[in-house]
FITOR-230371 format. One record per residue (C-alpha): residue number from 1; residue in one letter; chain; x, y, z. Coordinates in steps of 0.02 Angstrom, whole numbers, plus 50000, padded with zeros to 5 digits. Layout:
N
- NUM/a/A/X/Y/Z
...
END
This chain:
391
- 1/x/A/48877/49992/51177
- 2/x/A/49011/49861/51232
- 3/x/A/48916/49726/51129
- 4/x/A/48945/49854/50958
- 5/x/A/49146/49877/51050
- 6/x/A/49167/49700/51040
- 7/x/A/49080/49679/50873
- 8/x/A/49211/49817/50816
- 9/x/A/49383/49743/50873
- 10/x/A/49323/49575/50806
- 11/x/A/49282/49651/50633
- 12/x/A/49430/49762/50628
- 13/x/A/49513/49616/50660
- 14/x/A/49436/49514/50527
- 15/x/A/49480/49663/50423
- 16/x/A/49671/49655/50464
- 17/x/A/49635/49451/50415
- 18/x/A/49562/49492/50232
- 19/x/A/49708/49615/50217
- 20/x/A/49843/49462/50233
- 21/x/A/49738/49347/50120
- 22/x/A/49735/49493/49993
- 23/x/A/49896/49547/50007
- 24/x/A/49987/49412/50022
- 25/x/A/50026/49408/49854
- 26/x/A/50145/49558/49889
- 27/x/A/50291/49487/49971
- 28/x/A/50312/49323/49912
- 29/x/A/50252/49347/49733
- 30/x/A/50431/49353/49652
- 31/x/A/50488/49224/49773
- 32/x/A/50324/49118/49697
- 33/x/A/50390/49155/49533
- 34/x/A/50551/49126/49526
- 35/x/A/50542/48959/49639
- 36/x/A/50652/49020/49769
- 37/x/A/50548/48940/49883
- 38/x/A/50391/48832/49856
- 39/x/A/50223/48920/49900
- 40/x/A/50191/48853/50052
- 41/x/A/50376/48911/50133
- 42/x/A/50352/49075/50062
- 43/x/A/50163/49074/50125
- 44/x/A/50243/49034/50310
- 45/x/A/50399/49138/50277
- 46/x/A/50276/49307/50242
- 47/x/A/50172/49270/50395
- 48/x/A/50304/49266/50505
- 49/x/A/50380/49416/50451
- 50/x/A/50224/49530/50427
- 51/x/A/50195/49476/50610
- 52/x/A/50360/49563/50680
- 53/x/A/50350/49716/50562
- 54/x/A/50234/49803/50661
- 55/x/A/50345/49787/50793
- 56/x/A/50480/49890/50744
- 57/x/A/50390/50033/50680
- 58/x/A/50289/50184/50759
- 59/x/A/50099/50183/50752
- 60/x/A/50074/50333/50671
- 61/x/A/49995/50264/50534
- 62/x/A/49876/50216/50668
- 63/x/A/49850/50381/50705
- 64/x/A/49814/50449/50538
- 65/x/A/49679/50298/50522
- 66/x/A/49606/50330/50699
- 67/x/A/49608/50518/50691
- 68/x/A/49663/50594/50512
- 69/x/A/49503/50540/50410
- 70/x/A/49353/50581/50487
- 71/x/A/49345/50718/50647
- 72/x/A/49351/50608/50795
- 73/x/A/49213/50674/50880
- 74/x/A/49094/50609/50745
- 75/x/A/49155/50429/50772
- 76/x/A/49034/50341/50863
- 77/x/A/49062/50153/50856
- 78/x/A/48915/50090/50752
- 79/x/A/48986/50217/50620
- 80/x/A/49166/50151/50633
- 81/x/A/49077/49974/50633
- 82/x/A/48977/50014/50468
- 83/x/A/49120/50113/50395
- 84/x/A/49243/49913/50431
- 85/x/A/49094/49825/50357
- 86/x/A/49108/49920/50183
- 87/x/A/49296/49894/50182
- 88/x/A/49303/49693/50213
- 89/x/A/49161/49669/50081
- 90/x/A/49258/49751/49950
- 91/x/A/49427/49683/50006
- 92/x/A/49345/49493/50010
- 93/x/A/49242/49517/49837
- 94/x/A/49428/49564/49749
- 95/x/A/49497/49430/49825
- 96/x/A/49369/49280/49776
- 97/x/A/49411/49379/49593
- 98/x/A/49594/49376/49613
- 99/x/A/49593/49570/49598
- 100/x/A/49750/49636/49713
- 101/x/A/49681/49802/49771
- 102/x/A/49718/49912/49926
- 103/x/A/49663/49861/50099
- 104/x/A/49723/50042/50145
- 105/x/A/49602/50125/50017
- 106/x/A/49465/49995/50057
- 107/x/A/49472/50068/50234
- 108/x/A/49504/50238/50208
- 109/x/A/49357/50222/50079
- 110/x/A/49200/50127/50210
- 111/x/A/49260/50279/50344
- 112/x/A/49213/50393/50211
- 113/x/A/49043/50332/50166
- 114/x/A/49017/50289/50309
- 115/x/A/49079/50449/50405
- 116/x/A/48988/50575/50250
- 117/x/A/48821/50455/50268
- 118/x/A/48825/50458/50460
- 119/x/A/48872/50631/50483
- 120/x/A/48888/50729/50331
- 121/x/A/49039/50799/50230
- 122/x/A/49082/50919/50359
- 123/x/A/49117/50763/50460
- 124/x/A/49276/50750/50351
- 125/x/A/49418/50807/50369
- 126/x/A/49471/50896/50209
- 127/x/A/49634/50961/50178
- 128/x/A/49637/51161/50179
- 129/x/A/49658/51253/50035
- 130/x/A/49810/51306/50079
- 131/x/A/49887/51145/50074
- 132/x/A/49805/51076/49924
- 133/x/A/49887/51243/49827
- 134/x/A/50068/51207/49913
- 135/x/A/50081/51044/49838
- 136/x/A/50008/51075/49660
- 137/x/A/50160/51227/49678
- 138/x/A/50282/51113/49730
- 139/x/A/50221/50957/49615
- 140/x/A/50220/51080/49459
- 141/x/A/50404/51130/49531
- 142/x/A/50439/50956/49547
- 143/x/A/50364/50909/49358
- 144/x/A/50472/51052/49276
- 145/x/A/50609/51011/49357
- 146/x/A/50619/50828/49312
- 147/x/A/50567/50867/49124
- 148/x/A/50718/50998/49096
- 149/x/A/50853/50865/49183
- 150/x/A/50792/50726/49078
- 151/x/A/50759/50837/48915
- 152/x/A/50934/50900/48932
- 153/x/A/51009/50726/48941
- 154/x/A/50906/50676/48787
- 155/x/A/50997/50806/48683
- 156/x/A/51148/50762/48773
- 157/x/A/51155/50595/48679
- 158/x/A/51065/50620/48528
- 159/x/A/50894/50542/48583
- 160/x/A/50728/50618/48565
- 161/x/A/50665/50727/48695
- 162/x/A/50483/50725/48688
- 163/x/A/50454/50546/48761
- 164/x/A/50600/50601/48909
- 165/x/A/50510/50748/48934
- 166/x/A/50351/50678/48985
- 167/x/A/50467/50540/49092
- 168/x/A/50542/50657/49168
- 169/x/A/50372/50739/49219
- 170/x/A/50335/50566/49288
- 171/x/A/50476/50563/49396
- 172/x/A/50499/50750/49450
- 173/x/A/50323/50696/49524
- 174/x/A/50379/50536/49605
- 175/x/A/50528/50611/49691
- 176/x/A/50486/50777/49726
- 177/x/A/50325/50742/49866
- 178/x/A/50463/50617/49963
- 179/x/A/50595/50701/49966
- 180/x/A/50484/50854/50018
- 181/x/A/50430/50754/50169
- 182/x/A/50590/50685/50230
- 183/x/A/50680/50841/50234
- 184/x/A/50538/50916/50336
- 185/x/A/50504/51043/50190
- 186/x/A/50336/51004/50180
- 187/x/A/50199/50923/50300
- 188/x/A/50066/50830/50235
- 189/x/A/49932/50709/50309
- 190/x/A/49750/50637/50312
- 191/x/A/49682/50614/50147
- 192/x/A/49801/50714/50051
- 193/x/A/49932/50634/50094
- 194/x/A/49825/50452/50047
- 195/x/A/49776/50535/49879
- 196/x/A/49965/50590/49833
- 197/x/A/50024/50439/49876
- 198/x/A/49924/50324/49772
- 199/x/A/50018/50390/49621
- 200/x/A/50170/50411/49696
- 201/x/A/50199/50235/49799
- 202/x/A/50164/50110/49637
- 203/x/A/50293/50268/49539
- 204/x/A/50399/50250/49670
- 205/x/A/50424/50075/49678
- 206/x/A/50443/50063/49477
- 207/x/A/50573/50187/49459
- 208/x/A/50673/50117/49607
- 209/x/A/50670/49941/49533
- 210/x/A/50699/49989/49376
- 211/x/A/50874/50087/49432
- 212/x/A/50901/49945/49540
- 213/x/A/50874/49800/49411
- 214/x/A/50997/49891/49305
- 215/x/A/51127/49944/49419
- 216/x/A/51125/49739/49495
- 217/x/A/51142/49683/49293
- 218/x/A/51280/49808/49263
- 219/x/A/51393/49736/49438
- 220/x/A/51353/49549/49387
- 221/x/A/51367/49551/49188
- 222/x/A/51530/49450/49198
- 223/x/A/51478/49329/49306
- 224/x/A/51410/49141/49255
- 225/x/A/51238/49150/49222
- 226/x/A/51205/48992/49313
- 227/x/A/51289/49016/49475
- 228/x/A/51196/49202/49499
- 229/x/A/51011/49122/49474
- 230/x/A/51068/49021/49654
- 231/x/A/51122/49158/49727
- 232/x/A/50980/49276/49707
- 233/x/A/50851/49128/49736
- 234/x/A/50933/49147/49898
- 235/x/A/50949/49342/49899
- 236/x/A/50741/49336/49868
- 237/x/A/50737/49240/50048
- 238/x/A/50807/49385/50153
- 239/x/A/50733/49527/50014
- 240/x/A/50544/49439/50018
- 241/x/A/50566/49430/50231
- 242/x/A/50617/49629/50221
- 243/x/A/50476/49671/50101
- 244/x/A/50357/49574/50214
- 245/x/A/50415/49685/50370
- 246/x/A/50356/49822/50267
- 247/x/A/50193/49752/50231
- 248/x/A/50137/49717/50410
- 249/x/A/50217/49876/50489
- 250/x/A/50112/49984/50363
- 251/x/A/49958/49883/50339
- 252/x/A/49918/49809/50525
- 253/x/A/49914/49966/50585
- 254/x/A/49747/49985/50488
- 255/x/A/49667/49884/50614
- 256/x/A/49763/49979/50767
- 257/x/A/49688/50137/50725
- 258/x/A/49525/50055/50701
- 259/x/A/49513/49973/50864
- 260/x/A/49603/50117/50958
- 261/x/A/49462/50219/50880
- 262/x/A/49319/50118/50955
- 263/x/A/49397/50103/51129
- 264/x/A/49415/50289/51116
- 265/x/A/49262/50326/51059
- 266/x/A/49167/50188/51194
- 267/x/A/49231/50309/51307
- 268/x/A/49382/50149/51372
- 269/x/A/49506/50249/51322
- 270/x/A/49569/50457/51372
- 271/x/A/49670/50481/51223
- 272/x/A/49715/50401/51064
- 273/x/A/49874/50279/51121
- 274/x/A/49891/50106/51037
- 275/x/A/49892/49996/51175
- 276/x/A/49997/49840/51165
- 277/x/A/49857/49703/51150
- 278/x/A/49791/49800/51001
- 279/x/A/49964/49805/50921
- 280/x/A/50003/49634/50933
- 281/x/A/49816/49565/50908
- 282/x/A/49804/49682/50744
- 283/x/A/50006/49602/50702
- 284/x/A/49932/49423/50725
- 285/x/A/49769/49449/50642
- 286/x/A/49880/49511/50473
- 287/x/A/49983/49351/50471
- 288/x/A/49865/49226/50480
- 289/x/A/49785/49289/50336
- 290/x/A/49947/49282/50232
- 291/x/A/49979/49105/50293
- 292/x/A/49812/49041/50213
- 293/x/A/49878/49154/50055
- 294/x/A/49751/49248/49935
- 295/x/A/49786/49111/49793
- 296/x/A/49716/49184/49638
- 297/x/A/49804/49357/49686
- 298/x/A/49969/49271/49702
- 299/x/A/49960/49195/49537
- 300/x/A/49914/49363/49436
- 301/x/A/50054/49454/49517
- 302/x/A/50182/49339/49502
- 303/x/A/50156/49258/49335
- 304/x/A/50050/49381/49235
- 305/x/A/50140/49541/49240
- 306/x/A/50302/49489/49174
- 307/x/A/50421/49350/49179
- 308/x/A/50513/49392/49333
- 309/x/A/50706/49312/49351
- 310/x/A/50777/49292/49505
- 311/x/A/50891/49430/49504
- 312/x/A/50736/49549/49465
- 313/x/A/50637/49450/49613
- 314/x/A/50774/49520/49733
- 315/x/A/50762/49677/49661
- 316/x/A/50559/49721/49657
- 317/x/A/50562/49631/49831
- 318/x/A/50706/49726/49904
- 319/x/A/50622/49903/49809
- 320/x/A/50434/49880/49862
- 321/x/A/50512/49841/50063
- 322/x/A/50610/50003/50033
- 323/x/A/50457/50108/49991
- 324/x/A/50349/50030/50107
- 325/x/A/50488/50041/50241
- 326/x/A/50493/50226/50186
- 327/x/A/50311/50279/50197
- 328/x/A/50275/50201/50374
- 329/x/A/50404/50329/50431
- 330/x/A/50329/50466/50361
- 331/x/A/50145/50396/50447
- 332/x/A/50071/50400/50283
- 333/x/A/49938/50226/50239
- 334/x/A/50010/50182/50051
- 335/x/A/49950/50034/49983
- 336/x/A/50060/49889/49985
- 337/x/A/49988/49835/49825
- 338/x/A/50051/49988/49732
- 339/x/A/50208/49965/49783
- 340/x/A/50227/49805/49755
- 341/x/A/50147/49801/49577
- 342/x/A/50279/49954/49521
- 343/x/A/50418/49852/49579
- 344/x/A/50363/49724/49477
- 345/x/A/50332/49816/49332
- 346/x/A/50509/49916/49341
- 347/x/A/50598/49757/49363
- 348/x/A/50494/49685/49194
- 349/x/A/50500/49882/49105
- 350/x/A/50718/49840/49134
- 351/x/A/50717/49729/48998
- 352/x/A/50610/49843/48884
- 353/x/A/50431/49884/48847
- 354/x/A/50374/49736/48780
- 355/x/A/50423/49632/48922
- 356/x/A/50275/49694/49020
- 357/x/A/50101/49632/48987
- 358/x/A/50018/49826/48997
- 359/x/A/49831/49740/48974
- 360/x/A/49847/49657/49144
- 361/x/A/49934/49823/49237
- 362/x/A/49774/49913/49169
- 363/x/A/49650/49802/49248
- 364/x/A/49757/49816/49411
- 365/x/A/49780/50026/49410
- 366/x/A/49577/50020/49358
- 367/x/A/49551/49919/49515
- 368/x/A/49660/50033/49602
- 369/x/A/49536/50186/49561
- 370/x/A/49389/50121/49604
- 371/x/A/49438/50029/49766
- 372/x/A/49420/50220/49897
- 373/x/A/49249/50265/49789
- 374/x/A/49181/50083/49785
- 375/x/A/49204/50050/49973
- 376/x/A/49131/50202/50012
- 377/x/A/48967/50172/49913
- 378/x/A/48964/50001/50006
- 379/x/A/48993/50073/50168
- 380/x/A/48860/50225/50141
- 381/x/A/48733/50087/50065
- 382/x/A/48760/49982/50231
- 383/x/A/48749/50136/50352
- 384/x/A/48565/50167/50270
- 385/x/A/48530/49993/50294
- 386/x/A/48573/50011/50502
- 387/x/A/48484/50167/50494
- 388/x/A/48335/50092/50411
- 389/x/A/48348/49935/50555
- 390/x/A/48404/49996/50730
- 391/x/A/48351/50176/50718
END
């Protein structure tokens, strides 16, 4: 049993490792772009910083890894082990392809097959009917609610209102979950709270840069050109280091719940508290991943999606660390990736449409889907294979 512990932590850890090589396209792909810094610096510069988010947050996102997927008392450490093994084959195969996916989902995804071919579906833990009807009421609220603001401002200034209308949907749906949440209106966790928010985070982050974006062009419109693309080259520095913190306090903590999980479950620990090695081995594990940098990811976020400037780098950097920043507050696993990639695309969506290359975002949201699904077919697949070996 300690040999399959040890086995565990190291492949968590390794998990935490393919997580920084896949996401380290997320905080320093606008710096990349907009050669604020060279790649290397902003490599070094992400590492750093992912290493100290962790740091300043809580670990409940820990928690909802550890505890909030699969009922604890099915955990037994070759089935966490199997369930890791799933999640760092699908998170290294996108990442030899240059695919930026979810290390979150990937996770969330080999615990699944893993937990449902170990132990059944009972041995998940689905949200109650109950809550899935609360938020469907409250997301339809939300929905309505966003379509009859921005349907009444269409008419307001002459414009149409069916294309507002179904923006507005868009965005009564973004805003309405958070907002929900923060004001301790509603409570949501586990894998609702994952499924919600893989709409909502990349929604999130577009709509926020998008506002932003605008609202920096409309302060500096007077301004020289010139002299503004130095200072938000610098600006991108301090927003890419923020958005990084983001990054590691939400996505180390994958490995934290993991490992917390095995120690539990070997019986080495009485109840599920991070303990400090685990927190700063999971921190550590994160950034040396990003310092090697997942290369081929990098270059499809930062060049491919749209031509990002470096006022918009600031501003999808500065967005994507706010969401991020967010969501580890509320203890809820987004995906980095999401958030990231709607930043991106708000800041490109700012100067219109056509500015974003939609073929590319496709590939990326398909990606997206499958990533929870295809890790858990790897991870059920590789749980049949142990069975079929050691038992």
């Amino acid at each position: 049993m300690e040999i399959v512990i040890l086995v565990g932590v190291a492949l968590a850890l390794l998990f935490n490792f393919a997580n920084g090589l896949n996401d380290a396209a997320n905080s320093i792909a606008t710096i990349i772009a907009t050669k604020a810094l060279t790649p290397i610096q902003a490599v070094v510069l992400a590492g750093v910083f992912n290493l100290v988010g962790p740091l300043l947050f809580t670990t409940a996102i820990a928690k909802t890894i550890g505890k909030g997927i699969v009922d604890p008392t099915f955990l037994t450490p070759p089935l966490i082990l199997v369930g890791l093994i799933g999640a760092v084959l699908w998170v290294l195969i996108t990442s030899y392809f240059g695919i930026p996916v979810s290390s979150s989902h990937a996770l969330i995804g080999g615990l699944l097959g893993a937990g449902i071919a170990g132990a059944g579906v009972s041995a998940i833990l689905w949200p109650t009917a109950e809550a899935v009807e609360l938020v469907a009421v409250y997301g339809l609220a939300g929905a309505a609610l966003g379509a009859v603001v921005l349907a009444a401002l269409a008419l307001r200034h002459g414009e149409k209102v069916g294309t507002y209308v179904g923006l507005g949907i868009l965005i009564g749906l973004t805003l309405t979950f958070p907002l929900l949440i923060a004001t301790g209106v509603l409570e949501i966790s586990g894998i609702l709270a994952v499924l919600i928010f893989i709409v909502v985070s990349p929604m999130l982050g577009l709509i926020s840069a998008f506002v932003f974006s605008l609202v920096v062009v409309r302060t500096v419109r007077n301004h020289p050109p010139r002299r503004l693309g130095g200072i938000f080259r610098n600006l991108q520095i301090f927003s890419g280091s923020f958005q990084a913190i983001g990054h590691g306090s939400n996505d180390a903590q994958n490995a934290m719940g993991i490992i917390t999980a095995l120690l539990l479950a070997g019986g080495l620990l009485t109840e599920f508290t991070v303990p400090l090695w685990v927190i700063l081995a999971s921190s550590l594990a994160i950034s040396l991943g990003t310092l090697l940098g997942g290369w081929r990811v990098i270059d499809k976020m930062a060049k491919k999606i749209t031509k990002i400037r470096p006022y918009q780098g600031f501003c999808a950097s500065t967005s994507a660390g706010a969401v991020l920043s967010l969501m580890t507050s509320f203890g809820v696993p987004v995906s980095t990736t999401h958030a990231t990639t709607g930043a991106i695309m708000g800041v490109g969506a700012s100067r219109g449409y056509s500015a974003v290359k939609w073929g590319i975002v496709r590939e990326i949201v398909a990606a997206w889907i499958l990533t929870i699904p295809a890790a858990a077919i790897v991870a059920g697949l590789c749980f049949l294979v142990y069975q079929a070996i050691w038992l």
